[in-house]
C-alpha positions in Angstrom: 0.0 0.0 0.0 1.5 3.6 -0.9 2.2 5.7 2.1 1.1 9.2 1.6 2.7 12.1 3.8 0.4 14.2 6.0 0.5 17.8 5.6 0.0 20.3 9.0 -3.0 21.2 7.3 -4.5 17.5 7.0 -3.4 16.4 11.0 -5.5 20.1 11.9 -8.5 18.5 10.0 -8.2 15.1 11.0 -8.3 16.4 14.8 -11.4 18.8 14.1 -13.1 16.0 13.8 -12.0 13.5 15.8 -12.2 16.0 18.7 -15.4 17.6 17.3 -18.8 17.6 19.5 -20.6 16.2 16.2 -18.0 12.9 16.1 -18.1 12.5 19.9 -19.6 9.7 21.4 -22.4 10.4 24.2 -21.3 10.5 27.7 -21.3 7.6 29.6 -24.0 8.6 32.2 -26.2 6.3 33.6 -29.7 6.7 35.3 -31.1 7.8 38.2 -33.8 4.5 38.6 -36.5 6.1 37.6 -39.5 4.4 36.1 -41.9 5.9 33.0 -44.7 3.4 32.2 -46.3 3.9 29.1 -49.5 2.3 27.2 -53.0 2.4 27.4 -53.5 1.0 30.5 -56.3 -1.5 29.5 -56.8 -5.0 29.8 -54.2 -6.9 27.0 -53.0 -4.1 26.1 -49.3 -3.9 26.4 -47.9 -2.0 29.2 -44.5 -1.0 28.5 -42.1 -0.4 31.6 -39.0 1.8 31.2 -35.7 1.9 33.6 -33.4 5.2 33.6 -30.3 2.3 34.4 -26.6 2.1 33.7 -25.3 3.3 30.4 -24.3 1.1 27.6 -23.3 0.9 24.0 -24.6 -1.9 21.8 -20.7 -2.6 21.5 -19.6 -2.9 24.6 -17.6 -5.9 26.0 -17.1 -6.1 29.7 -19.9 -5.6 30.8 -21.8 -6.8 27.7 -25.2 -5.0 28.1 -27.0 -8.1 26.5 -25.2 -10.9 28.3 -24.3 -9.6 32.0 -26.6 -7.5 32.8 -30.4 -9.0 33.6 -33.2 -6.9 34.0 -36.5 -8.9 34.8 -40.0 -7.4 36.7 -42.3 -9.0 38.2 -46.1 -8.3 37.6 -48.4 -9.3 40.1 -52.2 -9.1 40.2 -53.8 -7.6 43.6 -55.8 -10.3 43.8 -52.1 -12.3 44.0 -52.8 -13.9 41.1 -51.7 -14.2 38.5 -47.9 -13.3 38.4 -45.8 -12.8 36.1 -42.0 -13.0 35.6 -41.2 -10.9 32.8 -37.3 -10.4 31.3 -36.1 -7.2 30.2 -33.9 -5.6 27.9 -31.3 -3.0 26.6 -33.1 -0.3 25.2 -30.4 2.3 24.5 -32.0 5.7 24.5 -35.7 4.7 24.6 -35.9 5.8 21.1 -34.3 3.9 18.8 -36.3 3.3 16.2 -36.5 7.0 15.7 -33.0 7.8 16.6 -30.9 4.7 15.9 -29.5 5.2 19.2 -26.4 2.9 19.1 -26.2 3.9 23.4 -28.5 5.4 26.2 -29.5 4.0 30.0 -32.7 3.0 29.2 -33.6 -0.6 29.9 -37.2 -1.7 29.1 -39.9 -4.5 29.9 -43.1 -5.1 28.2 -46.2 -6.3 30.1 -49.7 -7.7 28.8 -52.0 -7.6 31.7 -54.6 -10.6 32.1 -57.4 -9.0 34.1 -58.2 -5.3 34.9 -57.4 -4.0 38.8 -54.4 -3.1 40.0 -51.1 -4.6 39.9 -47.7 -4.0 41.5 -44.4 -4.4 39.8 -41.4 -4.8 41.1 -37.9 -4.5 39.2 -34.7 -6.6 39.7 -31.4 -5.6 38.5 -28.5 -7.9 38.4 -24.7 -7.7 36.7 -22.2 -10.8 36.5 -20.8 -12.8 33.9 -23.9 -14.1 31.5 -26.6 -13.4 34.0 -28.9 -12.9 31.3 -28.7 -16.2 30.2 -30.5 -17.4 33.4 -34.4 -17.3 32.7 -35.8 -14.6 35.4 -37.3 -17.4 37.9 -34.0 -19.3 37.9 -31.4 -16.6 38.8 -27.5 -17.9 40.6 -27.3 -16.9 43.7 -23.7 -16.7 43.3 -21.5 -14.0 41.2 -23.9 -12.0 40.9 -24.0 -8.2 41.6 -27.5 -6.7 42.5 -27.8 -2.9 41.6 -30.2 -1.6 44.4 -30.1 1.5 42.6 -32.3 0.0 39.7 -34.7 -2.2 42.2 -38.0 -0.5 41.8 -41.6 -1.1 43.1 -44.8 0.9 42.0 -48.7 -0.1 40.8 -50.4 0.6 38.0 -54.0 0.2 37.7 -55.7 -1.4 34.5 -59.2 -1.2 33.1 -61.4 -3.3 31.4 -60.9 -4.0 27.7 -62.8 -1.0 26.2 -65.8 -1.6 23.8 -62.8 -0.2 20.9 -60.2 -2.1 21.4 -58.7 -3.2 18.0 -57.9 -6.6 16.3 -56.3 -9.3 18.8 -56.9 -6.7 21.7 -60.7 -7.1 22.0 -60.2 -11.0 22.8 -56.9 -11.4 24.9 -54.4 -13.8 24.5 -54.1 -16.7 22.6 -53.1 -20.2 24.6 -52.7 -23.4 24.4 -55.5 -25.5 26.8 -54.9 -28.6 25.8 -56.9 -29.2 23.1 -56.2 -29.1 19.2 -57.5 -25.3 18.4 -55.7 -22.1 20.4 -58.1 -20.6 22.2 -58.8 -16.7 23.6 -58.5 -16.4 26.7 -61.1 -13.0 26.7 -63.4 -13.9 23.9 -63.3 -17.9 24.5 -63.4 -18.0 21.2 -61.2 -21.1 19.2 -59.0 -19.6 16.7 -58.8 -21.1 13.0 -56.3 -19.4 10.7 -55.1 -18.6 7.3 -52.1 -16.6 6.1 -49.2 -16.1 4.0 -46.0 -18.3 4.7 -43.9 -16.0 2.3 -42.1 -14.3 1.9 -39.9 -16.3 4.8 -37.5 -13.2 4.0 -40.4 -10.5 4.8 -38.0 -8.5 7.5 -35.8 -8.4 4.7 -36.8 -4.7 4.6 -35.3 -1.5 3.0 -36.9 0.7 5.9 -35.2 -0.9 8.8 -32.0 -0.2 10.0 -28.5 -2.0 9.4 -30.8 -4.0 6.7 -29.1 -5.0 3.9 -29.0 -8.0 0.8 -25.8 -10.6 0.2 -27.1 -12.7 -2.6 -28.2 -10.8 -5.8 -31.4 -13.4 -5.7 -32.8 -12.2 -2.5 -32.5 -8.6 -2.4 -34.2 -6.1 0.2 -37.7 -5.6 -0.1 -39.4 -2.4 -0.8 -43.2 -3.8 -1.0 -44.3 -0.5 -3.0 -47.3 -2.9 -4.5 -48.2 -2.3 -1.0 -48.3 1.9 -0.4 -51.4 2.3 -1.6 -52.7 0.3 1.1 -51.2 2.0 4.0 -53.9 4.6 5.5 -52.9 7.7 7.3 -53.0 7.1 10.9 -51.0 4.1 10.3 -47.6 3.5 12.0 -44.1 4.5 10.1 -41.0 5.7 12.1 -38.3 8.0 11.2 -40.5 10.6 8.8 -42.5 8.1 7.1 -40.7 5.1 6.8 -42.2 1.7 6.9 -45.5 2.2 4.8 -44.4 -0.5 2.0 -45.0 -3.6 4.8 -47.4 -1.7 7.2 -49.6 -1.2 4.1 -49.2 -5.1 3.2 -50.3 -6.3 6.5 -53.2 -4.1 6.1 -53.8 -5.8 2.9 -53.9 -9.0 4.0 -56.2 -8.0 6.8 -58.7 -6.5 4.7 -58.8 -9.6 2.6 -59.9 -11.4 6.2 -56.1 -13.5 6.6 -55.0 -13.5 9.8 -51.5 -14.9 10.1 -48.1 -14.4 8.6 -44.2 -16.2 9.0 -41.2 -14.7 8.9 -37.5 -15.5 10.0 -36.0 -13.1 12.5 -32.7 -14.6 11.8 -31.2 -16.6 8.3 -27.4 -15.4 8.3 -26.2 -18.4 6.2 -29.5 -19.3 4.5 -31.3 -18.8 1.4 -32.0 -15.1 2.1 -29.0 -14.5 4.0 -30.3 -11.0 4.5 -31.8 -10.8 8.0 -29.9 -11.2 11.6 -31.3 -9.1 15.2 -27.4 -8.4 15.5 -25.1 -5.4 15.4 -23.9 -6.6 12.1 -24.2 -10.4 11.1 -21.6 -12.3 12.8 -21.8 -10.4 16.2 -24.2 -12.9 17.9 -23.7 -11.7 21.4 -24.5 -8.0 20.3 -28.0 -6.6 19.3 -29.7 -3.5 17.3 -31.8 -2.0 19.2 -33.3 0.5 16.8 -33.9 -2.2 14.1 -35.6 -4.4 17.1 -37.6 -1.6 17.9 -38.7 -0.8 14.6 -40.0 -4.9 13.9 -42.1 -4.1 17.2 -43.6 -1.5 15.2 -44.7 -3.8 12.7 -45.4 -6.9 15.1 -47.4 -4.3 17.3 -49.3 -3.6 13.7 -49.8 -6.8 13.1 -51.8 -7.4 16.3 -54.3 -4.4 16.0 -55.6 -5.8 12.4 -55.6 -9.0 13.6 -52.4 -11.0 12.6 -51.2 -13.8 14.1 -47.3 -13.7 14.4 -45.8 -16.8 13.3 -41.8 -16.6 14.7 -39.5 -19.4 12.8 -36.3 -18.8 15.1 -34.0 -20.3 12.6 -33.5 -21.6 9.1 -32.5 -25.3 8.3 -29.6 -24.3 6.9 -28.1 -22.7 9.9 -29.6 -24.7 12.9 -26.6 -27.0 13.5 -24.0 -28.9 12.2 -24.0 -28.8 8.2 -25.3 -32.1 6.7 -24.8 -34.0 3.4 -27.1 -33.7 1.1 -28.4 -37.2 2.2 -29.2 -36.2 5.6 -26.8 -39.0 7.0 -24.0 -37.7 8.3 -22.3 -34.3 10.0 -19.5 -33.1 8.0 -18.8 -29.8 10.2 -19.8 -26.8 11.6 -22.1 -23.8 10.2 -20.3 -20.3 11.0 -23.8 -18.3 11.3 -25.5 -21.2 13.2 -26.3 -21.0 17.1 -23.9 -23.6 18.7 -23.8 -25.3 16.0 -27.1 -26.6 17.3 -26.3 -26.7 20.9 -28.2 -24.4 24.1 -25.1 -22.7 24.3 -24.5 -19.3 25.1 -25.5 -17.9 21.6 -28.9 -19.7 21.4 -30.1 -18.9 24.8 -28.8 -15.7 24.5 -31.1 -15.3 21.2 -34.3 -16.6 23.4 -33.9 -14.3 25.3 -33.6 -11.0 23.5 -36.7 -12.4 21.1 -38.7 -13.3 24.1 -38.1 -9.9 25.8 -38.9 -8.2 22.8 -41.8 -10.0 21.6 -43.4 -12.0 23.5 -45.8 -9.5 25.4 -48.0 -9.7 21.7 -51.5 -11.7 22.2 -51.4 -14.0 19.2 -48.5 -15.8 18.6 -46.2 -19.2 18.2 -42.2 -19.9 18.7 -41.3 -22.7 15.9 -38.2 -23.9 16.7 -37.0 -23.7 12.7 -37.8 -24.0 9.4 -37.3 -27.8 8.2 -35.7 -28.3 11.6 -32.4 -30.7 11.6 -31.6 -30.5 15.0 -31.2 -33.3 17.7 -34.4 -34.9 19.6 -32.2 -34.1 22.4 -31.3 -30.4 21.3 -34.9 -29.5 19.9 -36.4 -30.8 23.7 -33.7 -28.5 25.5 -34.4 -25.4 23.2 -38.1 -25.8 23.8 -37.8 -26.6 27.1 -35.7 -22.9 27.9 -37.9 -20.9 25.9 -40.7 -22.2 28.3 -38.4 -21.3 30.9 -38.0 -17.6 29.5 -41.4 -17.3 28.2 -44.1 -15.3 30.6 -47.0 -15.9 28.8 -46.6 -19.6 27.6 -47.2 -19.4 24.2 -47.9 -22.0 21.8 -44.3 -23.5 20.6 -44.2 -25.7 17.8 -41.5 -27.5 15.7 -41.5 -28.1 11.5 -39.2 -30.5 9.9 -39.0 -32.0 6.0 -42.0 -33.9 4.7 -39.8 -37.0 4.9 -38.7 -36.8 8.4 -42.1 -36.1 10.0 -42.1 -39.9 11.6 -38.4 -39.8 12.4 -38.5 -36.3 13.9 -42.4 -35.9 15.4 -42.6 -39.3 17.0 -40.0 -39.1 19.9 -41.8 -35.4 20.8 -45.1 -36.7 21.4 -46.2 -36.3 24.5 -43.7 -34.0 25.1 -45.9 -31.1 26.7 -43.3 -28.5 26.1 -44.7 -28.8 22.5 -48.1 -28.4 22.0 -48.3 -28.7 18.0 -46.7 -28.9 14.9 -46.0 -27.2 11.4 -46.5 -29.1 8.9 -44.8 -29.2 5.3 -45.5 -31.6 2.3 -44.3 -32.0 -1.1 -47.5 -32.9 -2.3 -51.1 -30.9 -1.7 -53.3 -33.9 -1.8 -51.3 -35.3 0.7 -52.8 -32.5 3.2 -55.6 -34.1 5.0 -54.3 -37.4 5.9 -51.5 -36.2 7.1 -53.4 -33.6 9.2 -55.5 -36.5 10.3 -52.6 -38.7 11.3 -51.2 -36.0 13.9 -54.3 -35.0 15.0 -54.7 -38.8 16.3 -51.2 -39.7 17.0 -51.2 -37.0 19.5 -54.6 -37.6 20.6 -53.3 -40.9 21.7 -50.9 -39.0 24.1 -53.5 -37.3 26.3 -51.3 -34.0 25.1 -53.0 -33.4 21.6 -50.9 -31.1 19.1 -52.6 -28.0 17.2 -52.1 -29.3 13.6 -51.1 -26.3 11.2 -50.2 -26.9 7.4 -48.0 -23.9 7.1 -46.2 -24.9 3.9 -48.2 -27.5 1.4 -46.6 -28.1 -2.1 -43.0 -28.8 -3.2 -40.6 -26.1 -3.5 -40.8 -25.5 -7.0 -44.6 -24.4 -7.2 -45.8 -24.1 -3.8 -49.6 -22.1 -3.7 -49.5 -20.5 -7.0 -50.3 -16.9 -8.2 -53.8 -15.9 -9.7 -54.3 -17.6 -13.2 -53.9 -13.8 -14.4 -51.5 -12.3 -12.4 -48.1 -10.9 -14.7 -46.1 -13.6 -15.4 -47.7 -16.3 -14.6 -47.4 -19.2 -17.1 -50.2 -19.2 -19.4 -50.1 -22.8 -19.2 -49.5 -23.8 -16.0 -48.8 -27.0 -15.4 -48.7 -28.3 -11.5 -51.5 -27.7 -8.8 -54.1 -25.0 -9.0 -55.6 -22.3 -6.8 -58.2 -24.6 -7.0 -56.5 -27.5 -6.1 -55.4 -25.8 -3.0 -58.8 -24.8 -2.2 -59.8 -28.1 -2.2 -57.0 -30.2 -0.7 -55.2 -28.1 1.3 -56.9 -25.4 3.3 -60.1 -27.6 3.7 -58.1 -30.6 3.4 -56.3 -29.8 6.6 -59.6 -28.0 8.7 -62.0 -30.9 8.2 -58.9 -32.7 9.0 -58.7 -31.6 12.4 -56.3 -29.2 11.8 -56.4 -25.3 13.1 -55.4 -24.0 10.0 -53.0 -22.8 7.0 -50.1 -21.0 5.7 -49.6 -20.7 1.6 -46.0 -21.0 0.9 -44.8 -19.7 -2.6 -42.9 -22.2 -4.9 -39.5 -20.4 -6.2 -40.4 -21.0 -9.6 -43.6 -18.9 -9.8 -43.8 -14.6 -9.4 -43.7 -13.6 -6.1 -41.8 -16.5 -4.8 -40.6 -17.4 -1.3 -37.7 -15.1 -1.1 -38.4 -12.2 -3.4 -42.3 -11.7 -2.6 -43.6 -8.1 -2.1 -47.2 -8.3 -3.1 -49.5 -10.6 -1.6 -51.6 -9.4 -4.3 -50.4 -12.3 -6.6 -52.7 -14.4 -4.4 -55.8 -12.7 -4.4 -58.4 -15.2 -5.1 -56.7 -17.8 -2.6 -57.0 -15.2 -0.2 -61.0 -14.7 -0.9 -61.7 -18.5 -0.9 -59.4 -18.4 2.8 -61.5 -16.1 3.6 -64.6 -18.3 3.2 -63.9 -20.9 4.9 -63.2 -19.0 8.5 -66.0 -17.4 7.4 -68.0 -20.7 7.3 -66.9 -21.7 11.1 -67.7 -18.4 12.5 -70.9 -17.3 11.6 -72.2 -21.2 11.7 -70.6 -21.4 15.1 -69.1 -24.7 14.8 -67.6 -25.9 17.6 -64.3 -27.1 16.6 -63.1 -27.9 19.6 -66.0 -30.6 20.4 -65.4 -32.1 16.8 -62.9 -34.8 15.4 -62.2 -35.9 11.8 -63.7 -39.1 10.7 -62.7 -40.1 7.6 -64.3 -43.8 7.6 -67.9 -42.3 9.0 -67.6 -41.6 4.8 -66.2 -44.3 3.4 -63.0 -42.5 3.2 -60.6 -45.4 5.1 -57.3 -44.0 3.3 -58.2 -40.2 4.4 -57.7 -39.6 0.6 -59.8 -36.4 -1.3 -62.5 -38.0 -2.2 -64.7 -37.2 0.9 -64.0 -35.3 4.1 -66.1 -35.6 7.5 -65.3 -33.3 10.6 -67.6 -35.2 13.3 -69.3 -33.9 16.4 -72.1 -34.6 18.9 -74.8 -33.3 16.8 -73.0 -31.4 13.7 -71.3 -33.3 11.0 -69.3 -31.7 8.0 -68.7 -33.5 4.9 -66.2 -32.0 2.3 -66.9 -33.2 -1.3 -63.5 -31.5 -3.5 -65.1 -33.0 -7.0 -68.6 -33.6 -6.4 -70.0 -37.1 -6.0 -72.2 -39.0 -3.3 -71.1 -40.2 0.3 -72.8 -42.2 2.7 -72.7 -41.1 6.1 -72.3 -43.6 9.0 -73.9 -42.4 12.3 -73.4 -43.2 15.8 -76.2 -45.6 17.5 -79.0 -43.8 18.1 -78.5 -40.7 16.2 -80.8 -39.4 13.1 -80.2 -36.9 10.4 -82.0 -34.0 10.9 -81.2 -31.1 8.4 -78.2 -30.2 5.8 -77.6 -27.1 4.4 -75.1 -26.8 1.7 -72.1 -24.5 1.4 -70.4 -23.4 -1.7 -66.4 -23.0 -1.1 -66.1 -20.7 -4.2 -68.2 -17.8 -3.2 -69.0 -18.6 0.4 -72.5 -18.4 -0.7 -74.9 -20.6 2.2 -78.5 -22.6 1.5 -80.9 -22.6 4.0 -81.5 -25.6 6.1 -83.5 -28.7 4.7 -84.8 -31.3 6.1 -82.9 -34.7 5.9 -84.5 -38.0 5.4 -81.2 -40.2 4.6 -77.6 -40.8 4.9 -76.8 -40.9 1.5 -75.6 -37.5 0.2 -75.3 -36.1 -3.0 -73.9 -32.8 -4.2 -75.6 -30.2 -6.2 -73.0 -31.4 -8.9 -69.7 -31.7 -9.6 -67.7 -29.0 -8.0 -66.4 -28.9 -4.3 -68.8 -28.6 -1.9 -69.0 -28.6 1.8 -72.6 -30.3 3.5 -73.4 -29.3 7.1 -75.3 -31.6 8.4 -77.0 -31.8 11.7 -78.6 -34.9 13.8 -80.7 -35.5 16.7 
């Protein structure tokens, strides 16, 4: 490298601004304790608790401010129940996602409240080496420094869930209670759902800070198909940024979806564009403005009604790399956790994700996209983010169509699990398979919620509209109506709790470049439907079972579908045709109504003399029938 002299003028210029107040880094001043709680103060609504503590820098190494120090509060009702042991986090200056604050003393917690009344909090504050890696509950009680100086205690009170609140907020959160279907624990109601499961790269984003593309076939996203749908009001952060993706999730809102995926980390993956870190390879290091602004979108998300489907890793980073034939370990992945492991990275990861997130209402942790980990190391991982997780929510785990016995089997039972996300290569293969996990874990006395979150093989996947720009005018491969038919009620009259359509990579809009949800319209509208269908009839899912054989369908192939109750039957014809329906001992048909998949259009009831059933003709149609 040439050497080039430096001039009297050049040193006087280099130490302008090295010594300049602009180029300085903020003062390392930390807080005085003091506590600023924030939110609407209604029932579900989040409450967000912030901590004037010690100073930090997103960089800093001894202390770290994400590893060794451990913020955690405790809620508790007046009533003394319930409580709640929530973890905390580095916040830097409270306004990051404005300010992409690098440093600051603010240290933050985020609280959903359960019931209206008042509750006390009460703030614990510990430094040592990886404290933070400790779940709040289960703290050392040796090496560890407690800073009295940031131990709190006040009350808030909390009101009733207003008559206005929006989306998930009007019906609390959603949990597992042991039965196939999430339910709300404000509304009672049993959640079904349908959503997108691409783009898996949707945080991918232009708008968010330290955000940017390694591979020219997944670059950032800009989702300008989607500004026209963002409505003033409507979040954005630093003057106006974020209206491409807050105006897509009000899209697929308004088209009555209510769930989406996304990876929060894929450093080494197909995308290979999206990390919670400082920069990709700093695992122990995080960004707190670009955290701060996905809470903007997550906290969207929840007001129109969005479930937030978290897949915490991709397969191609969650352990050890693997030959191509799955049999053997040929070494480690540089971007994955541990390779595998709960090491320090991994737990470290949990944490900061469930400190962040994990005060939102409707939600589940899947352990990782086509999961290749260990039994062993998927049961610890899942048993630690129980640990770390306040609210409990529903946790699931997703592997390769051809490893669903090898990998599903040993976790059942396993109540640290309470469902799973299903993938297939094939979309008639849907409702068996939905019906074979359904039962399996049946058998268990811990029954799984069975999602099919991405039907099809990679290539095609749910396809765009017929008409959508450049879409093959002769598509060969399965259909919108094919996945009408097979998947989406393939898997709900399968006993399943519902669907995500993944995008094949050979189609527009595919998994990793998608920004316009757009290019599945009409599957949208016939989604739509369907959760239509089970709301306004009020069928009570969680009462019901699938049934294949009560149709002569022993194989729980496509040619008939029955979802069985006490006293409501539903029978899913995809082409057409006659069924016989087998009743239990003593009960009669009384009525059947017929329902019309394609435009959600409903007859009224008729009275019903026999058992053999024939569709109006040869289309899919779903009968609801009921008996006395």
């Amino acid at each position: 490298m040439k050497k080039i002299a430096s001039s009297p003028l050049s040193l006087t210029i280099l130490a302008l601004i090295t010594f300049s107040p602009a180029f300085a880094l903020p003062p390392r001043v930390d807080g005085d304790g003091s506590i600023r709680i924030t939110g609407a103060h209604t029932q579900w609504q989040p409450v967000t608790l912030t901590l004037a503590g010690p100073f930090a820098r997103e960089d800093d190494q001894e202390p770290n401010p994400f590893r060794d120090y451990a913020l955690s509060v405790t809620f508790t009702h007046s009533s003394g129940s319930p409580e709640y042991h929530v973890p905390g986090y580095f916040a830097a200056d409270g306004q990051a996602a404005e300010t992409s604050a690098k440093s600051g003393n603010q240290w933050r917690a985020h609280f959903s409240p359960d019931l209206p009344g008042e509750w006390t909090y009460t703030t614990t504050f510990l430094s040592g080496k990886d404290i933070a890696l400790h779940p709040p509950s289960h703290f050392p009680d040796t090496e560890v420094q407690t800073l009295k100086n940031f131990h709190q205690s006040g009350s808030i009170t909390i009101q009733p869930t207003p008559s206005t609140a929006p989306g998930f907020y009007a019906e609390g959160r959603l949990s597992y209670v042991k039965k196939p279907y999430l339910q709300f624990a404000g509304s009672q109601r049993y959640f079904l759902k349908a959503g997108a499961d691409a783009p898996e790269t949707l945080l991918a984003y232009v708008d968010f800070d330290d955000t940017f593309a390694l591979k020219k076939n997944a670059p950032l996203k800009h989702y300008k198909a989607h500004l026209q749908d963002w409505k003033p009001g409507d979040p954005t952060w630093k003057n106006g940024k974020g209206k491409g993706l807050i105006g897509a999730l009000n899209y697929l809102s308004t088209k009555g979806m209510n769930a989406f995926s996304f990876l929060p980390y894929n450093a080494g993956g197909d995308g290979d564009n999206v990390w919670p870190f400082t920069s990709r390879d700093q695992k122990f290091h995080y960004d707190c403005s670009k955290l701060d602004q996905w809470n903007i979108i997550f906290t969207h998300a929840q007001t129109k009604g969005l479930f937030l489907h978290f897949k915490l890793q991709e397969t191609e980073i969650d352990d050890l790399r693997i030959n191509s034939d799955q049999s053997q370990k040929t070494g480690p992945v540089p971007t994955s956790l541990d390779d595998g492991e709960l090491g320090p990275e991994r737990k470290l990861y949990c944490r900061e994700i469930i400190a962040r997130f994990s005060h939102h209402l409707a939600l589940n942790w899947n352990l990782g996209e086509e999961n290749t980990q260990t039994t062993k190391q998927q049961m610890e991982m899942a048993h630690y983010l129980r640990a770390l997780d306040p609210y409990q929510h529903h946790l699931v785990l997703h592997t390769y169509p051809q490893e669903q016995d090898k990998v599903y089997r040993p976790l059942l039972g396993v109540e640290a699990l309470t469902g799973v996300s299903l993938q297939n290569s094939a979309l008639k293969d849907v409702h068996w398979q939905s019906v074979k996990w359904r039962r399996a874990s049946m058998k268990t006395g811990h029954p799984w919620c069975i999602a099919f979150d991405e039907p099809g093989d990679a290539e095609i996947g749910v396809p765009p509209d017929p008409d959508y720009p450049g879409m093959p005018q002769h598509h060969q491969g399965p259909t919108i109506h094919q996945t009408r038919k097979w998947v989406l009620w393939g898997n709900l009259l399968g006993g399943g709790w519902g669907v995500e359509y993944y995008f094949g990579y050979k189609l527009p809009q595919n998994d990793l470049v998608c920004e316009d949800w757009r290019s599945r319209d009409q599957s949208w509208t016939y989604a739509k439907h369907a959760l239509d269908f089970f709301r306004e009839q009020n069928i009570p899912i969680h009462t019901m079972n699938p049934k294949p054989e009560a149709v002569g369908n022993p194989e729980k192939g496509n040619k008939t579908y029955c979802l069985s109750g006490e006293n409501i039957h539903i029978l899913g014809f995809p082409d057409g045709g006659t069924a016989t329906l087998t009743l239990p001992k003593g009960k009669n048909p009384k009525t059947i109504q017929w329902f019309n998949p394609r435009n959600g259009d409903m007859t009224k009831p008729t009275p019903l003399g026999k058992l053999s059933i024939t569709c109006p003709d040869h289309h899919d149609w779903i009968a609801l029938i009921r008996t006395h």
